[in-house]
C-alpha positions in Angstrom: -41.3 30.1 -14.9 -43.7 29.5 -18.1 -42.7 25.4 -19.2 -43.8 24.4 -22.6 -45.1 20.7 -22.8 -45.1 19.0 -25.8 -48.5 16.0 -27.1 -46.7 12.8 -27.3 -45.7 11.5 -30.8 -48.8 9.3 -30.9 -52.0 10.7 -31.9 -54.9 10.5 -29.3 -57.3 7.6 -29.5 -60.2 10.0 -29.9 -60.0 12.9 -32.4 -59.1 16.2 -30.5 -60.3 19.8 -31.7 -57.8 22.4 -31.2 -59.6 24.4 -28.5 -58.6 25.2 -25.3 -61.6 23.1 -24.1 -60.0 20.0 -24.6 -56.9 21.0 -23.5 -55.5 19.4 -20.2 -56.6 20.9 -17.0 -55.1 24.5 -17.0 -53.7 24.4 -20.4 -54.8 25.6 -23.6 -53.3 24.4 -27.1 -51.6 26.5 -29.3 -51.3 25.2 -32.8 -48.3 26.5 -34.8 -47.5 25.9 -38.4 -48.9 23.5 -41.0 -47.7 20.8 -39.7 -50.5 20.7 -37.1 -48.0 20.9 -34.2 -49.4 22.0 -31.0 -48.0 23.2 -27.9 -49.8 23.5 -24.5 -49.1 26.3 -22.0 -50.0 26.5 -18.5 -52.7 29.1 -17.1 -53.4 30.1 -13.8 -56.6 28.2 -12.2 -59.9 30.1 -13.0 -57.8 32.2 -15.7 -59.7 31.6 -19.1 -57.3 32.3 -22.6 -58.5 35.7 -24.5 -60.2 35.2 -27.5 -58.1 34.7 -30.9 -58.7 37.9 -32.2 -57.7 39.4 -29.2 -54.7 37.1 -29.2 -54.0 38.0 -33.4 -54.2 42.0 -32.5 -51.4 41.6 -29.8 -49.1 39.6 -31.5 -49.9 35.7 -30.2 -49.2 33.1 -32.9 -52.6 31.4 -34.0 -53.3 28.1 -35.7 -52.9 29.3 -39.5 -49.9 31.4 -38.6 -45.9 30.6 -39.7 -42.7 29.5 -36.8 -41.4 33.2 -38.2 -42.8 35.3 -35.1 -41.7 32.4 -32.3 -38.1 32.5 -34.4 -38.2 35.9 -33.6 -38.7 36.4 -30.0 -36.7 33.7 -29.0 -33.9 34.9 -31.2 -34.5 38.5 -28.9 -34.5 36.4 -25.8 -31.3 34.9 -27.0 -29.9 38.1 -27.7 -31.3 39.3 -24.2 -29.5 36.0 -22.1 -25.9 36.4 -24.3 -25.7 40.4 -23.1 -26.3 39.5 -19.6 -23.9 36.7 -19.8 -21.2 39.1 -21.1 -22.3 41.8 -18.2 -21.1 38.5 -16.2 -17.9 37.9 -17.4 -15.2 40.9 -16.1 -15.5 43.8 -18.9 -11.7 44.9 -17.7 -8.5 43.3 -16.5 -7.9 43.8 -13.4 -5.0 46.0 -12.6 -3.0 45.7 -9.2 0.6 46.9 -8.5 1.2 43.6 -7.7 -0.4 41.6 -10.6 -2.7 41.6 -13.5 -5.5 39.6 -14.2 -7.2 39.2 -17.2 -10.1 36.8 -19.3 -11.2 35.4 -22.9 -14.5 34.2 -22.9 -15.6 32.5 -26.4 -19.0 30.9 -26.2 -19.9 28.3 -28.6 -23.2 29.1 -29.3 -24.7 33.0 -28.4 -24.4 32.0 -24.4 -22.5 29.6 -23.4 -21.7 26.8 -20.2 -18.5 28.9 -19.2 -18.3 30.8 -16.4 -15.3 33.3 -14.8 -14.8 36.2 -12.6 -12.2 37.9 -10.4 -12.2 40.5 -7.7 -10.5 41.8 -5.1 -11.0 39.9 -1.8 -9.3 42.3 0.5 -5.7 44.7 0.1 -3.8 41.6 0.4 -5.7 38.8 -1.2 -6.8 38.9 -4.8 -9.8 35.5 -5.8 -10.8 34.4 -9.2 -13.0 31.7 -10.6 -13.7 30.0 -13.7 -15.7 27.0 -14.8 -17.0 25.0 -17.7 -20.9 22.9 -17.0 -22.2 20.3 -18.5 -24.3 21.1 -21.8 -24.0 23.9 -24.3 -26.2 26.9 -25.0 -29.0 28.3 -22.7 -29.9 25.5 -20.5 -25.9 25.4 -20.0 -25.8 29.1 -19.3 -29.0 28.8 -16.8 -27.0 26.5 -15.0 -23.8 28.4 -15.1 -25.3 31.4 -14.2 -26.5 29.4 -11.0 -22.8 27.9 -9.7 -21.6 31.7 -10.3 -24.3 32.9 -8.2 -23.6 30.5 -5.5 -20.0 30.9 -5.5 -20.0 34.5 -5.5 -22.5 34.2 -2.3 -19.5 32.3 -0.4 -16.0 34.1 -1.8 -16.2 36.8 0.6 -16.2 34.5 3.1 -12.8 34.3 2.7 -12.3 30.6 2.8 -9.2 28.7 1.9 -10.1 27.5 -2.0 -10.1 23.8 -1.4 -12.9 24.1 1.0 -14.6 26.5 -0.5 -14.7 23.9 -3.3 -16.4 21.3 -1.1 -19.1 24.0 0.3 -20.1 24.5 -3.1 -20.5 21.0 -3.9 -22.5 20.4 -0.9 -25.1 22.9 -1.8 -25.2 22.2 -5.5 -25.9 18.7 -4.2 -28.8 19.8 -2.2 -30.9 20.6 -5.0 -29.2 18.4 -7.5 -30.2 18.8 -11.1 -29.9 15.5 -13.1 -27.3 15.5 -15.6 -26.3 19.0 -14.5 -22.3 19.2 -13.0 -19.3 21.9 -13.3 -15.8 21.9 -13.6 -14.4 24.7 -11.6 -11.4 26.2 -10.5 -10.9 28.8 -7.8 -7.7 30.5 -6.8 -6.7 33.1 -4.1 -3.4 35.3 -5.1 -1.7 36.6 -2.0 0.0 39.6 -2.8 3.0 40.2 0.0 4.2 36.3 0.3 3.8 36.1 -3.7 1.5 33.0 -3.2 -1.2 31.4 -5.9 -3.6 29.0 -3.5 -6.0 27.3 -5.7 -8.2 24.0 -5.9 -9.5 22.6 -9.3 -13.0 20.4 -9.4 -12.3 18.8 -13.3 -10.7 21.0 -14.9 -7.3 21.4 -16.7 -4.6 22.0 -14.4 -2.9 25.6 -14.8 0.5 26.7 -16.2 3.4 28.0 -14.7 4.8 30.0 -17.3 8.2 31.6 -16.3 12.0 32.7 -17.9 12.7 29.0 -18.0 10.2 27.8 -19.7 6.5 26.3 -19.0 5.5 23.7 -16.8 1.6 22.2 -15.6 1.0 22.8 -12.3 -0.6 20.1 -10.4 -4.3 19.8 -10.4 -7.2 17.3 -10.4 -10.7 16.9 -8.0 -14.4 15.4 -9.0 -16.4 17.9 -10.8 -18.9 19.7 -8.6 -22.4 18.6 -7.9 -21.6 14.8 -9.1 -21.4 13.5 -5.7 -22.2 14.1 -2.2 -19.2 14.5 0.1 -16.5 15.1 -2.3 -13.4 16.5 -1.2 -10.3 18.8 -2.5 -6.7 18.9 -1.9 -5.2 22.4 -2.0 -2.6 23.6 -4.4 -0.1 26.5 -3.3 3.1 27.7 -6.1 5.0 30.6 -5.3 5.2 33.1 -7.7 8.3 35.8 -8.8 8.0 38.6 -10.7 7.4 38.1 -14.3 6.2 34.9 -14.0 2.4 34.0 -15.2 -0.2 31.3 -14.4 -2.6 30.3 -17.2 -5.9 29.0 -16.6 -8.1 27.2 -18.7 -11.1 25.5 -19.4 -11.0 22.0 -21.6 -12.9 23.9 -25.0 -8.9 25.3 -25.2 -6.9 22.0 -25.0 -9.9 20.6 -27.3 -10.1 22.0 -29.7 -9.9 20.3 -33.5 -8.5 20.9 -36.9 -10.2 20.0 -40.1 -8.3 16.4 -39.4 -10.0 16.5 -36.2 -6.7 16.5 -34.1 -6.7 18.5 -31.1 -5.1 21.7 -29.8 -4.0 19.8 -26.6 -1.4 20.6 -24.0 1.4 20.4 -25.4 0.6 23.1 -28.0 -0.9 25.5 -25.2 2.7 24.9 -23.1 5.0 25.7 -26.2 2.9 28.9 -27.1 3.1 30.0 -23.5 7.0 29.1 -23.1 7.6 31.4 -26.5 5.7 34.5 -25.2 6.6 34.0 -21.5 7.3 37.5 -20.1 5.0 38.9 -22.4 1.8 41.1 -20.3 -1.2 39.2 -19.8 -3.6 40.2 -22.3 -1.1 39.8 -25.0 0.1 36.3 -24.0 -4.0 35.6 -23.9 -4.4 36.7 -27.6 -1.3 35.0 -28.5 -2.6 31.7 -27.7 -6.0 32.4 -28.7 -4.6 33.3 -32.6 -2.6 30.1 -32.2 -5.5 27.9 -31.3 -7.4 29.7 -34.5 -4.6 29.0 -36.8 -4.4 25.3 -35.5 -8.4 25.0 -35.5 -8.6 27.0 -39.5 -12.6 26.2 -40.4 -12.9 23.2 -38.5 -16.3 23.3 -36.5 -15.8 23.6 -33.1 -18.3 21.7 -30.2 -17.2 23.7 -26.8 -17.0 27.1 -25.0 -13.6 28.6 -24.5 -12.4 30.5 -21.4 -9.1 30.9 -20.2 -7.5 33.7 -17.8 -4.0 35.2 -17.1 -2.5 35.9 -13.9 1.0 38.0 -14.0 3.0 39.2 -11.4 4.6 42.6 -12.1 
């Protein structure tokens, strides 16, 4: 990986030219815009930088040159990171004759922290995942991208969900990234008993929405990768037909209208209660429209993810 270091805000004691011999060892400067800012990239030893004209003819910002061609290849690479983050997310619901499954996934920025999935762990068991890291925007998705990864290397294990929890705590911790956490939820549908197991690492407990109404499920554990050894208690509900689970992540419950109150709970349960019955995707756009209508122009400072399980 190519890391861009930045001089320090204080200029040097001694004048410096911008040349790449007076760069640091295995650097050379590149000067962009007027403002004289200069950014040094790393070379590999004995490697020596191409002259600027050869540099000019192939595109490489030079020192009298604007921001505008840096803007636009990292506005491409944005554009590159947000479509592989979508080919991440499930495309499809997933249709069973036993339940449905189906996602939202509503980035803040062009990629996002949020992570989900479902899949099909065998003909009687049905998993699904979703979480919400620390951060916003690529260095979010970077790490999100890496506790998908690592989850989806230890689902087909077939693990009860509480420990697979701790598992992928314990190996987040192993290389732990300072500042970096999740919140994640992971749940296994059994489809003859009718049974949701599921374990939640920080984030919003689920809904239980049924023909009587709409209650939260119970729910709570550390967020992973905060601290070693943490442990999960496991969650089982039995299901009926008809009956839906909604799972979210906390951009939902949070977010604000132009008075800067919040969506919260409460709202999320009576929307659920009045389309209970309703098929998954539709109670999904449902809330969705109701969290729009609540939220008008008010900027918003979080991903969004939430996912519908219903049992036919």
């Amino acid at each position: 990986m190519i890391e861009h270091y930045e001089k320090a805000a204080q200029p040097p004691k001694a004048p410096m030219r911008r040349d790449s011999s007076f760069a640091p060892a295995g650097l050379r400067a590149v000067p962009q815009g007027s403002c004289g800012h200069e950014t040094w990239h790393p070379k590999v030893p004995g490697w020596r930088p191409p002259p600027d004209e050869v540099l000019s003819s192939q595109g490489w910002p030079l020192a009298n040159t604007d921001l505008s061609w840096l803007m636009r290849v990292r506005e491409q690479e944005l554009e590159e990171a947000r479509y592989l983050q979508r080919r991440m997310v499930p495309a499809e619901p997933l249709q069973h004759p036993a339940v449905e499954l189906t996602c939202k996934f509503r980035p803040l920025a062009q990629v996002g922290g949020d992570f989900l999935d479902f899949f099909r762990l065998n003909n009687e068991q049905i998993g699904f995942y979703l979480g919400d890291v620390a951060g916003k925007g690529l260095p979010a998705a970077f790490y999100g991208a890496l506790v998908a990864g690592t989850l989806r290397g230890m689902h087909k294990s077939g693990v009860p969900p509480a420990l697979l929890l701790e598992m992928l705590n314990d190996r987040l911790r192993i290389r732990a990234i300072p500042g970096r956490y999740c919140a994640v939820q992971y749940g296994v549908f059994h489809v003859s008993s009718h049974e949701l197991r599921y374990a939640t690492a920080g984030l919003p407990p689920p809904l239980h929405i049924t023909s009587r109404g709409c209650r939260q499920l119970d729910g709570t554990g550390l967020p992973s990768a905060m601290f070693d050894h943490a442990r999960y208690d496991p969650y089982t509900v039995r299901l009926t037909a008809g009956d839906s689970v909604f799972f979210t992540t906390d951009g939902l419950l949070e977010a604000r209208n132009p008075e800067r109150n919040e969506f919260g709970s409460e709202r999320l349960a009576a929307v659920c209660a009045q389309n209970a019955g309703v098929p998954a995707a539709i109670l999904l756009s449902r809330v969705f429209a109701a969290a729009d209508a609540f939220t008008g122009t008010a900027r918003q400072y979080d991903d969004i993810t939430a996912a519908v399980l219903r049992v036919a």
